[in-house]
N, C-alpha and C positions, 0 to 999 in steps of 0.2 A: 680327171683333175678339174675340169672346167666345168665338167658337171655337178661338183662339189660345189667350184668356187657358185656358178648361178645359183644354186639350190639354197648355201647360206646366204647369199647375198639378198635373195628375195625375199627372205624369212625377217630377217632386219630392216632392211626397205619398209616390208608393211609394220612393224614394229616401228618404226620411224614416223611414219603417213599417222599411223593410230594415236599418236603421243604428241604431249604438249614439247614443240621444241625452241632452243635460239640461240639464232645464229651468231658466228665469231668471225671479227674482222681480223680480214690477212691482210697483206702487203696490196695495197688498190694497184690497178690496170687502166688502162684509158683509151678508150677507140669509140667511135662513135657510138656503139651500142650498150659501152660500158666507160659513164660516165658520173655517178650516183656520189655527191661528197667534194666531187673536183670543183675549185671554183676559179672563175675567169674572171679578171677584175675589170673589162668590157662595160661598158654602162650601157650601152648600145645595141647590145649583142647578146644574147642570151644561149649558152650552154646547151646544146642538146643535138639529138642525132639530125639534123640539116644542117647546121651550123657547121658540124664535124666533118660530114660527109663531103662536105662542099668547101672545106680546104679555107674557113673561113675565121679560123681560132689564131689567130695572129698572133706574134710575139714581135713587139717594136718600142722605142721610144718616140713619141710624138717631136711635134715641134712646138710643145711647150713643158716638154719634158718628163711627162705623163708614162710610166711605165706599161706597158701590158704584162702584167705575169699570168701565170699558169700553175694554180697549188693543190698539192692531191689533200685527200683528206688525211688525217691523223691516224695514224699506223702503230702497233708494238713494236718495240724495236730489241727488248731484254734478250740477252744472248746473241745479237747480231754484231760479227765485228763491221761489215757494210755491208751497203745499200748497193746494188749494180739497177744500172737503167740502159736500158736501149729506146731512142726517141725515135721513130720517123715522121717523117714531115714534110712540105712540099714545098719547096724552093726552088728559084730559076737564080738565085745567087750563090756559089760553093765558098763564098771568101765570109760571109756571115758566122760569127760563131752562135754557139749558143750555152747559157750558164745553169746548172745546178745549182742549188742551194739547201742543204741541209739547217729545217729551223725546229726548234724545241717546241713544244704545245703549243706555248705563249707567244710563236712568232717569232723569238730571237733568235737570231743567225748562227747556226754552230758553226759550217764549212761550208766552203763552196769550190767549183773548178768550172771550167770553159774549156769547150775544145771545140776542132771544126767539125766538119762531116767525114765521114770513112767512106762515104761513096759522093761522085760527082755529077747522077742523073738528077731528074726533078724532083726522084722520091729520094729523100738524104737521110741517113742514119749516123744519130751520134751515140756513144758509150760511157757510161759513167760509173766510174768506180767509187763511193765518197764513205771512208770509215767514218762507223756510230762510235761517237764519245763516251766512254766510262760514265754507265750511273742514269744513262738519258732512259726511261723507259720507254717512251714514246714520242713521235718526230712527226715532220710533213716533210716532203720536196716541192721544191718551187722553180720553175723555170722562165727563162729571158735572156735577151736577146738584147744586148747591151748596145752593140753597134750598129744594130738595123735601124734603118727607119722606113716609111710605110711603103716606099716602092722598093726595098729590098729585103722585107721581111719575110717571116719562112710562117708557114700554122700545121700548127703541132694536127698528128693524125691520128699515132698511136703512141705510147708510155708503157712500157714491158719494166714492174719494178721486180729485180731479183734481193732474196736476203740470204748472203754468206754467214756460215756459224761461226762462233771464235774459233772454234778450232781451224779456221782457214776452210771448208770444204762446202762447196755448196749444196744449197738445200736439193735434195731430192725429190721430184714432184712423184706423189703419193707414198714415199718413206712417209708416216704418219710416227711410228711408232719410234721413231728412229735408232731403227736397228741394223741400216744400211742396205735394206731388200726394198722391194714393194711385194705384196702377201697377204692373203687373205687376212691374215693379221690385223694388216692396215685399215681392213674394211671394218672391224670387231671395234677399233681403238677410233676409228672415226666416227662412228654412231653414237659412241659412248661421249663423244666432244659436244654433238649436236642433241642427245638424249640428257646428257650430264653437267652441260657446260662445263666442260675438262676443258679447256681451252689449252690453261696454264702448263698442262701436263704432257702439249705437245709443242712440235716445230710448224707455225702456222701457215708458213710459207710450203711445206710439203702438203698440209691440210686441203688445201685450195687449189684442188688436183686441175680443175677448169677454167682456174688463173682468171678469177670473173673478181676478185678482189674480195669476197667474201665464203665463208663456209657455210653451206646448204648441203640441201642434199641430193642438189646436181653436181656437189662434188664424189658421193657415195655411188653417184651412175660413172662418173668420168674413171673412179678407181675401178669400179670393175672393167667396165672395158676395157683399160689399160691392161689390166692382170689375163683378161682374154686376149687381148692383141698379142701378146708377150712381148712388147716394148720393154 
């Protein structure tokens, strides 16, 4: 069986490598090495892997009232009833909350919610559940830090965003096809995404097997491995 799976796998691989392809945006990520689209409204400070690594992406309001947010790039959002996000982040304050904000292309605000951290060390994890509105096909999230200010604010490390289907069940990473397995299948229907631009004709959030926030075809190596691991 795995010698099947590698055998097709590498036969489409170079079938992939040989061809004009391009790529489809899934649900973005954010960690210091994957940070392509996020923007920090910092005038100071510039986005990039130092800045991240070094715990220096702050979420505060000034003392002139000066917001710092944190906004991913623009996402599909068709067929998702929400958005889950897991933050972590580096604070020496646990009473700090911090906000989600669900906003449509143009920036208007659809939902939002606040909560504190689930853990009380330095590295703090928050969770967010925020349902997509009827109709929206595509969104950003934006994050902040309402009640901090610069000696008790927190900077964001990493952003894990997940996309739940209406049907209540979440997405399966490398389900491509979504037929509730992961299977060589997945690897046939994913090529055909990045050969084809199918996008539409899948769940992108299963797509984006390497959760790097976009489909490539280091997500076509992440599914096989997966299918070899038997995860």
């Amino acid at each position: 069986m795995k010698k099947t799976i590698v055998t097709i796998a590498l036969a489409l691989i170079v079938l992939l490598l040989t061809s004009s392809t391009a790529g489809a945006q899934a649900l973005p990520q954010f960690a210091y090495n994957n940070y392509d689209g996020w923007i920090y409204n910092n005038p100071g400070l510039q986005l990039n892997a130092e800045t991240i690594g070094q715990a220096k992406i702050r979420l505060y309001v000034d003392s002139h009232g000066f917001v710092l947010t944190l906004t991913s790039p623009e996402f599909p959002c068709q067929g998702l009833d929400s958005i889950q996000a897991e933050v972590r982040w580096k604070s020496s304050s646990p009473t700090v909350a911090l906000t989600m904000a669900l906003d449509d292309a143009d920036g208007t605000p659809l939902d939002s919610a606040s909560c504190l951290p689930t853990t009380s060390s330095s590295e703090q994890k928050f969770l967010f559940t925020m349902p997509v509105p009827t109709g929206i096909a595509t969104a950003r999230v934006r994050f902040v830090s309402w009640n901090a200010i610069v000696s008790t604010s927190g900077a964001v490390r990493t952003i894990d965003l997940t996309g739940i289907e209406a049907q209540g069940s979440e997405i399966v990473r490398g389900d491509v096809d979504g037929d509730g397995r992961v299977s060589i299948s997945d690897v046939t229907v994913l090529i055909n995404v990045l050969l084809l631009s199918q996008q539409d004709t899948v769940t992108l959030g299963a797509a984006d097997v390497d959760r790097d926030g976009n489909i490539s075809i280091s997500d076509v190596t992440a599914l096989i491995n997966l299918l070899l691991s038997g995860e």
